[in-house]
N, CA and C atoms as an extended XYZ file, in Angstrom:
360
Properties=species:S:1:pos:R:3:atomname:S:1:resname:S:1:resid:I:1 pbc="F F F"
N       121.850       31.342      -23.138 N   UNK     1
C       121.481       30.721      -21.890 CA  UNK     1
C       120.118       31.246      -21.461 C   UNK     1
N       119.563       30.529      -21.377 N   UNK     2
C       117.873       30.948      -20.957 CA  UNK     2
C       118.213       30.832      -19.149 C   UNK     2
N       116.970       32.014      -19.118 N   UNK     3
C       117.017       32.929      -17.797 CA  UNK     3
C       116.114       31.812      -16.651 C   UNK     3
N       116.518       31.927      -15.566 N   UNK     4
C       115.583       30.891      -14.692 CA  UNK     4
C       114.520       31.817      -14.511 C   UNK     4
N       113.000       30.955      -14.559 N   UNK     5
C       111.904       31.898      -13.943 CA  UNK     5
C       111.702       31.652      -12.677 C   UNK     5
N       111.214       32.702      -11.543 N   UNK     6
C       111.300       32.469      -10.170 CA  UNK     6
C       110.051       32.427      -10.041 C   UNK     6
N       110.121       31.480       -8.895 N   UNK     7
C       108.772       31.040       -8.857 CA  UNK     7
C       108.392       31.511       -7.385 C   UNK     7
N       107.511       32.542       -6.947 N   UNK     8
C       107.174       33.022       -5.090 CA  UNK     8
C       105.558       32.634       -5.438 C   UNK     8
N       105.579       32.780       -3.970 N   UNK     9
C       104.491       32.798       -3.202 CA  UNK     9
C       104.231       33.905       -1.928 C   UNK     9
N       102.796       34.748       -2.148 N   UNK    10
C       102.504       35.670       -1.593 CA  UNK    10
C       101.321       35.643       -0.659 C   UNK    10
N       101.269       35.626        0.328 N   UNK    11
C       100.663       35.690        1.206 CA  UNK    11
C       100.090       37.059        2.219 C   UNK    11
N        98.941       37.661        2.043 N   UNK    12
C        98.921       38.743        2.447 CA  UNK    12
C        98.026       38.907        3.739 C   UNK    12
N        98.443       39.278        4.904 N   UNK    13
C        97.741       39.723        6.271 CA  UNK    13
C        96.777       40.999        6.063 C   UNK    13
N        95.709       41.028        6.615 N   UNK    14
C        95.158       42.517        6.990 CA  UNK    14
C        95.009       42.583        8.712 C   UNK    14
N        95.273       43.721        9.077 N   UNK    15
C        94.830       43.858       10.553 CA  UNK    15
C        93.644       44.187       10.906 C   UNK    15
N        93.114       43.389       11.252 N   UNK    16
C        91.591       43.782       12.142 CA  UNK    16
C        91.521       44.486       13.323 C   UNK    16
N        91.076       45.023       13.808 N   UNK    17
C        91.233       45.711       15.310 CA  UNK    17
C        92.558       44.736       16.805 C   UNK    17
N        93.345       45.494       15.670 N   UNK    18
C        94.483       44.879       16.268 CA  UNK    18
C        94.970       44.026       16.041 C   UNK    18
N        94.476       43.232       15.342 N   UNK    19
C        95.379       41.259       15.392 CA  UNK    19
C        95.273       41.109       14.117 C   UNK    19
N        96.077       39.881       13.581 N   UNK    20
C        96.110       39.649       12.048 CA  UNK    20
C        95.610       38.425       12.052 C   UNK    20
N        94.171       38.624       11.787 N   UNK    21
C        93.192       37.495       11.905 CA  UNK    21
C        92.394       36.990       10.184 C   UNK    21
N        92.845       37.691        9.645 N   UNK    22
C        92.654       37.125        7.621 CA  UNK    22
C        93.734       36.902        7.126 C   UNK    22
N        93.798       35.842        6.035 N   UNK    23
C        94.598       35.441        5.266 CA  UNK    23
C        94.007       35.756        3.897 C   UNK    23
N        94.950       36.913        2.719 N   UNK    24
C        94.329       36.745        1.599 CA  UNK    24
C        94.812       36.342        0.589 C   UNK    24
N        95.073       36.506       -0.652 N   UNK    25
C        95.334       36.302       -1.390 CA  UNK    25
C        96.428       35.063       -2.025 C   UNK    25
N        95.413       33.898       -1.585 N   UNK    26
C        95.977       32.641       -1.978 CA  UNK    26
C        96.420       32.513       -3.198 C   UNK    26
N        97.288       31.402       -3.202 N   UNK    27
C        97.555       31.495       -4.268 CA  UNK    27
C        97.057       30.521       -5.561 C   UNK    27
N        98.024       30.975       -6.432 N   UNK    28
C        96.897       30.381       -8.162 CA  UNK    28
C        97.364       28.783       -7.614 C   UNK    28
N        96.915       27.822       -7.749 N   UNK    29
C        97.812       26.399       -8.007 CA  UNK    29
C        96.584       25.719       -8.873 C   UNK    29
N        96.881       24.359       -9.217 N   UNK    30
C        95.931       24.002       -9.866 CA  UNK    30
C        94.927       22.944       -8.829 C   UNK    30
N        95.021       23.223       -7.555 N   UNK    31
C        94.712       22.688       -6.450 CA  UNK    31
C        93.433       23.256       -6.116 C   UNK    31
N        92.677       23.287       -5.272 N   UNK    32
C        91.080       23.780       -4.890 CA  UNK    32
C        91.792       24.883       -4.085 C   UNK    32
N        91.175       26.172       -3.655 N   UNK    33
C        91.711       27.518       -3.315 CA  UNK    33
C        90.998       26.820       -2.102 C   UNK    33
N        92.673       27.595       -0.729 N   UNK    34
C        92.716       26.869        0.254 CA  UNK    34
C        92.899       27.972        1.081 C   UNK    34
N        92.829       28.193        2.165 N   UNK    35
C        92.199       29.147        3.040 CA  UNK    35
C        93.236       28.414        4.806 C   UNK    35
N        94.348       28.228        4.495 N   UNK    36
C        95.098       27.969        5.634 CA  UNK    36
C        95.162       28.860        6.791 C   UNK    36
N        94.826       28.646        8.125 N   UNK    37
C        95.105       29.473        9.337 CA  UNK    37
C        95.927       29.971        9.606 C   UNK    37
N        95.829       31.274       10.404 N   UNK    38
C        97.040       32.072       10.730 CA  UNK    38
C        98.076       31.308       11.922 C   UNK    38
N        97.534       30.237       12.736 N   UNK    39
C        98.402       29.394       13.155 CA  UNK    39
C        99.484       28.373       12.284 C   UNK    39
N        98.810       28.134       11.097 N   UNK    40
C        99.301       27.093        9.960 CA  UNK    40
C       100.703       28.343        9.112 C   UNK    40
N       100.292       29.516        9.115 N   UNK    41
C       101.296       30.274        8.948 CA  UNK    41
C       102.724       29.987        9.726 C   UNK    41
N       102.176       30.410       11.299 N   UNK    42
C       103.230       30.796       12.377 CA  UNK    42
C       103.968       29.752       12.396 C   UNK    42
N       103.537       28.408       12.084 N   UNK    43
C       104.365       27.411       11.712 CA  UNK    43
C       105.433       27.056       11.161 C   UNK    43
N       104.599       27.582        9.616 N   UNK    44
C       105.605       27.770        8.794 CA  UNK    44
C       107.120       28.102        8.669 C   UNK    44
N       106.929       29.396       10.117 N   UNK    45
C       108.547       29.858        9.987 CA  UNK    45
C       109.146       29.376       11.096 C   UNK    45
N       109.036       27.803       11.300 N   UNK    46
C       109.544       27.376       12.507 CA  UNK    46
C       111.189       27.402       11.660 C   UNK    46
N       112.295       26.783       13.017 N   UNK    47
C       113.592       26.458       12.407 CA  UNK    47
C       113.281       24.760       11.375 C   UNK    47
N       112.961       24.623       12.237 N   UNK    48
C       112.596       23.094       11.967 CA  UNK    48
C       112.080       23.120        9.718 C   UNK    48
N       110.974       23.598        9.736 N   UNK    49
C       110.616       24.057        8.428 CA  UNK    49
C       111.779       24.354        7.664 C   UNK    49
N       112.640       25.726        7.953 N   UNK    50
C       113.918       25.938        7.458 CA  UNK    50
C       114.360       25.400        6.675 C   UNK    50
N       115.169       23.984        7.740 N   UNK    51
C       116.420       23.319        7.734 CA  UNK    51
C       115.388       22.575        6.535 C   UNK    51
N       113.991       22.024        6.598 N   UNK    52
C       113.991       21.189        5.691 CA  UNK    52
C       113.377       21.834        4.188 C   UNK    52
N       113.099       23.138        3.757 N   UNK    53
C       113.552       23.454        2.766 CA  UNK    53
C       114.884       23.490        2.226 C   UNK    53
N       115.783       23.857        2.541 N   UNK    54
C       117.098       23.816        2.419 CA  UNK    54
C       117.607       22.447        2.146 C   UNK    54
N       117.315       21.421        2.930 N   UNK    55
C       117.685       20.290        2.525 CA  UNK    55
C       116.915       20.062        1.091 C   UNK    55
N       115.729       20.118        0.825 N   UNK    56
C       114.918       20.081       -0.237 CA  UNK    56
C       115.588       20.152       -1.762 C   UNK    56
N       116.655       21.784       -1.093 N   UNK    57
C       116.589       22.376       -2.402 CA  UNK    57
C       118.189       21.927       -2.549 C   UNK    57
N       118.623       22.009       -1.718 N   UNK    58
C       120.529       21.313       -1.749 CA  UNK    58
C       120.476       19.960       -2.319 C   UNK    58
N       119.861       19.143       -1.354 N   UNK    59
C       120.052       17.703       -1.318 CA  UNK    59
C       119.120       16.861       -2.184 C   UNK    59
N       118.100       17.233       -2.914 N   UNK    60
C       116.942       17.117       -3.180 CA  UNK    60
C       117.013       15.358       -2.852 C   UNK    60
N       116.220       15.186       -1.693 N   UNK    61
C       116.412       13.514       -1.430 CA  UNK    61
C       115.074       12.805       -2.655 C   UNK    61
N       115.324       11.697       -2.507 N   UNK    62
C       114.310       11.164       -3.782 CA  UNK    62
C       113.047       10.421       -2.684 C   UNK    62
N       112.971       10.789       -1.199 N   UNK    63
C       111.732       10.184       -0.650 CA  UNK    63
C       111.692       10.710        0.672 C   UNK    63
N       110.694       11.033        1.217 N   UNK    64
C       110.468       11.708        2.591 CA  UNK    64
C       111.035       10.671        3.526 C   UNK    64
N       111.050        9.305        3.785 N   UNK    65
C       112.031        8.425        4.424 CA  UNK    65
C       113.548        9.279        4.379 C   UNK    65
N       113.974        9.092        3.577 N   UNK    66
C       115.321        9.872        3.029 CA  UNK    66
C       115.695       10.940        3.851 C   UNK    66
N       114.681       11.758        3.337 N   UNK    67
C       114.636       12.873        3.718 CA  UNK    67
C       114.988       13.630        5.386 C   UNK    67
N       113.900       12.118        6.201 N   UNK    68
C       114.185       12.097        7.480 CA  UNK    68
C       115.225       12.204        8.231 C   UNK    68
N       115.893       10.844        7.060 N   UNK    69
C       116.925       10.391        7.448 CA  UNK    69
C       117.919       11.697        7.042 C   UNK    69
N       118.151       12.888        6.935 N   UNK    70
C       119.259       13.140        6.189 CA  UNK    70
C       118.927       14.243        7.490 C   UNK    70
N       117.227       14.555        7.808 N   UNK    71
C       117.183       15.970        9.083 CA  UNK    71
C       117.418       15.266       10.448 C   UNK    71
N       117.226       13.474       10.332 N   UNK    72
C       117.681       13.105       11.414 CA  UNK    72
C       116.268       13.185       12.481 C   UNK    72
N       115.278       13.111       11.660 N   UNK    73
C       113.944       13.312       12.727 CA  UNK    73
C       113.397       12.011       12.140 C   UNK    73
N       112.021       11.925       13.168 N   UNK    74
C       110.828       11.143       12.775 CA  UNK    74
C       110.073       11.028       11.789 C   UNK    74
N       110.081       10.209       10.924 N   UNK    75
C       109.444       10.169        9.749 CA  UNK    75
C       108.106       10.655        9.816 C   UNK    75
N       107.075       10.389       11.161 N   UNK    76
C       105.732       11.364       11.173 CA  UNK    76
C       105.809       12.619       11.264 C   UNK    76
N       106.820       13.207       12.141 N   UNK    77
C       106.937       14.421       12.383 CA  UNK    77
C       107.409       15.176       10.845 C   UNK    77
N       108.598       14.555       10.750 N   UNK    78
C       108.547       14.962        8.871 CA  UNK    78
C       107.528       15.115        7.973 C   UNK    78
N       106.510       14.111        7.887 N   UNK    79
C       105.576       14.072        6.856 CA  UNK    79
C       104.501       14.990        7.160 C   UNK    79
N       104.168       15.240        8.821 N   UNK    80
C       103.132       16.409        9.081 CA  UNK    80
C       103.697       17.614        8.839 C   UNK    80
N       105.129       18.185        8.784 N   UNK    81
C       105.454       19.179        8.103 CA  UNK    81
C       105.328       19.385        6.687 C   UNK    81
N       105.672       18.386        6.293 N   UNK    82
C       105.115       18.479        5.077 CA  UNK    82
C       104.029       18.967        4.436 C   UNK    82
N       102.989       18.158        5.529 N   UNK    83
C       101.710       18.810        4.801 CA  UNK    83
C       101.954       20.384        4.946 C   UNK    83
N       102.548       20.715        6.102 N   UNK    84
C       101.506       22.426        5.962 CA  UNK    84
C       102.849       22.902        5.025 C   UNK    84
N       103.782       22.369        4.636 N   UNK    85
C       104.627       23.013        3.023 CA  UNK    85
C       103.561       23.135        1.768 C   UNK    85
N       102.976       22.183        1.975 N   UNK    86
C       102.241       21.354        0.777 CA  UNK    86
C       100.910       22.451        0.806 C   UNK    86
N       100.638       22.496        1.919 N   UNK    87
C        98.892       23.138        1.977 CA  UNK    87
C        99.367       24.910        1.350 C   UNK    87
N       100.374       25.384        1.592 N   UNK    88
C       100.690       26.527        1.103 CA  UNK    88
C       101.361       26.870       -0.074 C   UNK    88
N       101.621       25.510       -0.609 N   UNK    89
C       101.743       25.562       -2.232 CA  UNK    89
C       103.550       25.692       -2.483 C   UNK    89
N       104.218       25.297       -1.494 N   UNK    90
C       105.600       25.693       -1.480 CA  UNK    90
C       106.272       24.283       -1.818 C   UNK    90
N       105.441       23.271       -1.558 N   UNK    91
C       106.094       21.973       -2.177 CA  UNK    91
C       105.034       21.431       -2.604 C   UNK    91
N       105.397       20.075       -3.661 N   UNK    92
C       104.556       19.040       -4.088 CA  UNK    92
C       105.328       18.099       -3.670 C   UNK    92
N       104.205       16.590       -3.435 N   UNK    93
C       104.690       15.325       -3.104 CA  UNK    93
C       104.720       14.514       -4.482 C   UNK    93
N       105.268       14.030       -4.821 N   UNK    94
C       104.777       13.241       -6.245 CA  UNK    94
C       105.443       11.393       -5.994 C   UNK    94
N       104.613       10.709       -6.671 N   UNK    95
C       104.516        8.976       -6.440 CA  UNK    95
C       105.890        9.136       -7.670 C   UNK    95
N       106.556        8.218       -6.868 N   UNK    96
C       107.542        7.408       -8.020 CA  UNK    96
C       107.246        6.014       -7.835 C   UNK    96
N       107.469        5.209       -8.632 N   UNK    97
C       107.044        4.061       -8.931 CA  UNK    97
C       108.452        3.236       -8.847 C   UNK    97
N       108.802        2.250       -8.427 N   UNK    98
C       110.248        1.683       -8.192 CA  UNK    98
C       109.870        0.312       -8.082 C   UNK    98
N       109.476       -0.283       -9.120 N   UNK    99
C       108.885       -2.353       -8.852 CA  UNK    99
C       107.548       -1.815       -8.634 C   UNK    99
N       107.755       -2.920       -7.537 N   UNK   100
C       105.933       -3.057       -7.009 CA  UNK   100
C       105.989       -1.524       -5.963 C   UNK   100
N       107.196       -1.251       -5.651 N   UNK   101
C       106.873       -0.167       -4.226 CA  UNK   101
C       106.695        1.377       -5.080 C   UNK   101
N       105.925        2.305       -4.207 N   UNK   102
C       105.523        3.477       -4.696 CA  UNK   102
C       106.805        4.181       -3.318 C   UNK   102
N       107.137        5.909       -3.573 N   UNK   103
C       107.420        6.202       -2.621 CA  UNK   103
C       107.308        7.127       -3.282 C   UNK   103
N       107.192        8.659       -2.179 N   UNK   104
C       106.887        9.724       -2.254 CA  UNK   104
C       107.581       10.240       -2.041 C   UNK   104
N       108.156       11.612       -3.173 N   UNK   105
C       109.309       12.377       -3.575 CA  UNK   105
C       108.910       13.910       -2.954 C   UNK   105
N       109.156       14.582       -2.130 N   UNK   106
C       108.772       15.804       -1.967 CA  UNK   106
C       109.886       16.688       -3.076 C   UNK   106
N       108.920       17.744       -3.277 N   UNK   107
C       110.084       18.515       -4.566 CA  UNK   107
C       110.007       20.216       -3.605 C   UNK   107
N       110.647       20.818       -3.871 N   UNK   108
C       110.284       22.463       -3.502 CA  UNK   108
C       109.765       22.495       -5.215 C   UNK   108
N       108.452       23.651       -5.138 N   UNK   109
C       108.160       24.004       -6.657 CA  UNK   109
C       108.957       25.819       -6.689 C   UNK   109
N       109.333       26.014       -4.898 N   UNK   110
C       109.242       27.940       -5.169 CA  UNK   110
C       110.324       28.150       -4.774 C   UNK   110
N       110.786       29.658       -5.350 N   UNK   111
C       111.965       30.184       -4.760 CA  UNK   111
C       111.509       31.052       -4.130 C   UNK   111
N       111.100       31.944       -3.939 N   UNK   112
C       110.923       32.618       -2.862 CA  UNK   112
C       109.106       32.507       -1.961 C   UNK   112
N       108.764       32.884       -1.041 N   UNK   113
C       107.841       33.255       -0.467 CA  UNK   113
C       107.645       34.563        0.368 C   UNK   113
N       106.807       35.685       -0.038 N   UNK   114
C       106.693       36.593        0.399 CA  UNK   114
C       105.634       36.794        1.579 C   UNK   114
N       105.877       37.723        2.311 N   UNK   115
C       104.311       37.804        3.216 CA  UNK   115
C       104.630       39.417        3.444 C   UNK   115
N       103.108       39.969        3.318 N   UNK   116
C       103.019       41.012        3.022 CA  UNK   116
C       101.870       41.414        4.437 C   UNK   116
N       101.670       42.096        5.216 N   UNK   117
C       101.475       42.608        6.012 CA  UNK   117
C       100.713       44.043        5.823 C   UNK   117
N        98.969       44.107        5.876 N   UNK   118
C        98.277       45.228        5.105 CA  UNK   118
C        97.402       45.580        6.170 C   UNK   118
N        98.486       46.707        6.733 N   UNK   119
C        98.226       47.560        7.661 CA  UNK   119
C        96.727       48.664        7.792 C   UNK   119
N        96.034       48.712        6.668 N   UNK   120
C        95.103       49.617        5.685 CA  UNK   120
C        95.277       51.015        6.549 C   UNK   120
């Protein structure tokens, strides 16, 4: 039985005179190196975010419509979460093709995400 490889993401703070105002060590993707805000962080660990990794990784729906439908929210409000999943490398969106219609599959790519906090 072959071993699962885990896939994280690390995110590291430094403190500046008091506040945690840098973000470093982005991560590898094959995406342009992205430099997300420490607000785009605080986000991140809303409940809201949570519930929809979890659904992601349980339910894996086959389209962010779906998807909505399954957290029971607004399909905009869904898809702008998305992005900041997406901008931090914790999900991809990918086109499926179904006839003439396209629809967009969000996947989780990670199992864990770390944040590391560098006190110096």
């Amino acid at each position: 039985m072959a071993v699962k490889k885990i896939v994280s993401r690390t995110i590291t703070l430094r403190s500046e005179s008091g506040a945690f105002s840098t973000l470093f060590g982005m991560f590898k993707t094959d995406k342009k190196a992205q430099n997300p805000d420490l607000s785009l962080l605080r986000s991140i660990l809303s409940n809201e975010k949570a519930k929809m990794i979890h659904v992601l990784k349980t339910k894996q729906p086959n389209s962010i419509y779906e998807l909505a439908k399954i957290l029971g929210r607004d399909f905009k409000s869904v898809r702008q979460d998305l992005a900041v999943l997406e901008k931090f490398g914790l999900i991809e969106i990918i086109p499926i093709h179904k006839g003439n219609r396209e629809k967009l599959k969000p996947i989780l790519v990670v199992d864990q995400l770390k944040i590391n906090f560098d006190f110096g």
